[in-house]
N, C-alpha and C positions, 0 to 999 in steps of 0.2 A: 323483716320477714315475719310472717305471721307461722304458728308453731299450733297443730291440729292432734286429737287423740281420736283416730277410731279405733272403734270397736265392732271387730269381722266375725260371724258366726258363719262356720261352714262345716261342708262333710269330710271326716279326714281323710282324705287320697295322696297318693305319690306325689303329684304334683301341685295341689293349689298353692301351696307358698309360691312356687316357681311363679304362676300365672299372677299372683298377687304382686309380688314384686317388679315384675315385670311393667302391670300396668303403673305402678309408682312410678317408675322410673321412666318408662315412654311418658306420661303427662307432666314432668317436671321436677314432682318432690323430691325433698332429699329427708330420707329416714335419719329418725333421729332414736328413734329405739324401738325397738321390737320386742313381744314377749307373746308366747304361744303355750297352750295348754288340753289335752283332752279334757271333755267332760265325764265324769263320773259317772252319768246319769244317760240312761238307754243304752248301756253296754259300749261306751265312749264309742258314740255314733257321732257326737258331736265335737268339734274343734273352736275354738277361741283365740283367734290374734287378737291381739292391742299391736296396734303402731302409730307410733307419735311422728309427724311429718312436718317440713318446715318449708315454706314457699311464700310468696309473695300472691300467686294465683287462688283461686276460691277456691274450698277445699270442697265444693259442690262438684266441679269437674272429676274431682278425682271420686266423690262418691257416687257417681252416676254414671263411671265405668265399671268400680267394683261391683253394685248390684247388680250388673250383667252378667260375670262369670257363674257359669255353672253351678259349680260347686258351692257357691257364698249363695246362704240363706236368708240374711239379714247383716245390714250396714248400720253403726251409729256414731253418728260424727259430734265430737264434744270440743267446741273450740279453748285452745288454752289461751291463756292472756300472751302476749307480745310479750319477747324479752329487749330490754332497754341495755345499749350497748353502747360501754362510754370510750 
């Protein structure tokens, strides 16, 4: 399985985690960790997931559902190297 970091910019509301998660899990991945944070900067108008995802499927699928949600401003997908499993 190949193992992906994005990096989610969005507006913080009630629900975007929900909808984030969501599309994760209807396209396949399986999260492998999660870390969220406001920003500092413009009156924490801004929000920041990192989630690290793990699937066999292109992690392009699953960023070309995120840029769609509302709320997410910017997607950036960092792939991480494969883990070797003995």
């Amino acid at each position: 399985m190949n193992q992906h970091r994005l990096h989610i910019h969005a507006r913080p509301t009630p629900e975007v985690m929900e909808r984030v998660l969501r599309v994760v899990r209807h396209r396949g991945f399986a999260l492998c960790a999660l870390n969220m944070e406001v920003g500092a900067e413009q009156d924490c108008q801004q929000l920041r997931i990192t989630v690290t995802v793990e699937s066999v499927r292109p992690i392009q699928q699953l960023w070309s559902q995120l840029v769609k949600l509302a709320d997410v401003s910017r997607v950036e997908a960092l792939e991480q190297p494969s883990r070797i499993s003995a």
